[in-house]
Backbone bond lengths (Angstrom), bond angles and torsions (degrees), N, CA, C in turn:
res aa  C-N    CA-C-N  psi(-1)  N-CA   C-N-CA  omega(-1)  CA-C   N-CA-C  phi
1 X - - - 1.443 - - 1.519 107.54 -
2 X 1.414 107.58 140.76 1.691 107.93 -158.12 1.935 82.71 -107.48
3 X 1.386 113.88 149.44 1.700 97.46 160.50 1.630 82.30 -159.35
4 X 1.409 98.40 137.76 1.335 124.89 178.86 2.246 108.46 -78.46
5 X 1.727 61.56 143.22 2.507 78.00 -175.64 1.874 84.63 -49.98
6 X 1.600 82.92 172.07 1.506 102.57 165.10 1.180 110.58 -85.68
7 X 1.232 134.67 35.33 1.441 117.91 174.66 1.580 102.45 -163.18
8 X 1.696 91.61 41.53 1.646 96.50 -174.35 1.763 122.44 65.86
9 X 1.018 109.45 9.13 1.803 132.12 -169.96 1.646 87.66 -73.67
10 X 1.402 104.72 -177.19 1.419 123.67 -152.74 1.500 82.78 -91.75
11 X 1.810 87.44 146.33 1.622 117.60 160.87 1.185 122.75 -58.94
12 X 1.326 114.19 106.10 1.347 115.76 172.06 1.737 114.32 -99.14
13 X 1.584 107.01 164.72 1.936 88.16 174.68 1.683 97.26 -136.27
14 X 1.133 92.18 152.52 1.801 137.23 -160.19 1.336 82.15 -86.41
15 X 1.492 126.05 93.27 1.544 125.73 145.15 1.398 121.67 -58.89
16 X 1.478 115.42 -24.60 1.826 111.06 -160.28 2.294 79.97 -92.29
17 X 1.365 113.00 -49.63 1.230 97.50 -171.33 1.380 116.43 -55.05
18 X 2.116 113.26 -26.97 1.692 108.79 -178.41 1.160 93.92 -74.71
19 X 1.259 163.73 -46.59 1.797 166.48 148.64 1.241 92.15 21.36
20 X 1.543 97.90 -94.16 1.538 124.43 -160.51 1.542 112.83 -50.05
21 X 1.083 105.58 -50.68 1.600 117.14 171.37 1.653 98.18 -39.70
22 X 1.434 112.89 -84.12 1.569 117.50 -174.81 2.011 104.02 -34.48
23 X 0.866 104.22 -54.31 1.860 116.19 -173.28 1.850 93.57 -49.73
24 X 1.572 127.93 -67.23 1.154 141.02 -160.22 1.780 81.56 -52.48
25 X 1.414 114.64 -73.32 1.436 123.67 -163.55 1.746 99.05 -35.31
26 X 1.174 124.77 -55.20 1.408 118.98 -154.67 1.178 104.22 -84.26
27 X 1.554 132.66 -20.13 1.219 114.67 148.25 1.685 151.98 -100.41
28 X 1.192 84.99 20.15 1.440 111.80 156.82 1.371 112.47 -87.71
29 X 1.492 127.24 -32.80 1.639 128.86 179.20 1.828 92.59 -79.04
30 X 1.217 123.03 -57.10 1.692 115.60 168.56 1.421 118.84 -37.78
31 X 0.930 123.17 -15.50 1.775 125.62 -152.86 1.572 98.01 -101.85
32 X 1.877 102.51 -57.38 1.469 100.29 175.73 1.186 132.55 -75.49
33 X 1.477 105.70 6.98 1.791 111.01 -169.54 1.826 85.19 -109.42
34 X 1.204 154.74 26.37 1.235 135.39 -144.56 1.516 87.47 -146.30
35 X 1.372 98.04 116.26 1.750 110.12 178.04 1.417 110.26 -53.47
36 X 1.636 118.18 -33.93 1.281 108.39 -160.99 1.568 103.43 -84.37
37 X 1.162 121.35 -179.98 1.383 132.48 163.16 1.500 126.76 -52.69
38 X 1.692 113.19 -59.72 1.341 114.90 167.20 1.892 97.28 -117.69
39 X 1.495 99.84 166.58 1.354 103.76 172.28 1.629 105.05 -78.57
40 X 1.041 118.36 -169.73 1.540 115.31 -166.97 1.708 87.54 -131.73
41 X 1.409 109.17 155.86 1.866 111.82 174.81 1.210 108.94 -52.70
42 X 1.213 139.34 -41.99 1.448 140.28 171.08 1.517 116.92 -41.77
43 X 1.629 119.71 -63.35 1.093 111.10 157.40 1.405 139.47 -48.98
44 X 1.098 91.81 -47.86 1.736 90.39 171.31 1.641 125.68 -69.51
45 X 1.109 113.53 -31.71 1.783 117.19 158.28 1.999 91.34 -54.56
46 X 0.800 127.17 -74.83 1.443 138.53 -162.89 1.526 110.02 -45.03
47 X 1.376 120.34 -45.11 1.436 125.22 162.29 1.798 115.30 -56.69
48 X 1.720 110.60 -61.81 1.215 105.88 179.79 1.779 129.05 -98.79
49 X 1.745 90.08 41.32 1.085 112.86 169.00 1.774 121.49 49.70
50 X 1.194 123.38 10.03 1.472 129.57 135.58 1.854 117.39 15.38
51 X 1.346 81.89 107.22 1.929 77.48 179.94 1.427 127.90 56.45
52 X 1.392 115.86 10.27 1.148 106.14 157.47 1.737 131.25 -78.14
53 X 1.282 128.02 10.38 1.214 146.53 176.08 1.610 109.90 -100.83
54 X 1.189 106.94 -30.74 1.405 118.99 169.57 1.810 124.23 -91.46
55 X 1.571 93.76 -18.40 1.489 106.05 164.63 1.914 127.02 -76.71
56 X 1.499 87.73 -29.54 1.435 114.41 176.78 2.183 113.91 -75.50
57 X 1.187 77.82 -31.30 1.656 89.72 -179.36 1.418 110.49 -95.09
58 X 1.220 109.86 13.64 1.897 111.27 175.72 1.902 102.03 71.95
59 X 0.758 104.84 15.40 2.003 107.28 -165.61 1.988 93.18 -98.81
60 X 1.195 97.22 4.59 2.048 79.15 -160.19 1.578 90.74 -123.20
């Protein structure tokens, strides 16, 4: 995502807003592929990868 300075200054881009975007996208592609009605908390930790930094560090 490109967003212009306040004073018309150079385009900079929003990594945490392209993040979230990518995160929203993949669980919206989880959601419509998912027999059930809603996803369950499990899935959704599992889509946006939840504790895997803490799984890696022996902590999970």
């Amino acid at each position: 995502m490109r967003v212009s300075g306040r004073s018309g200054g150079p385009l900079v881009q929003d990594h945490v807003a392209l993040d979230e975007i990518e995160l929203y996208g993949e669980l919206m592609i989880a959601a419509s592929t998912a027999a059930e009605d809603r996803l369950s908390p499990a899935r959704i930790d599992e889509v946006l990868r939840v504790g895997r930094d803490h799984e890696r560090k022996g902590r999970g």
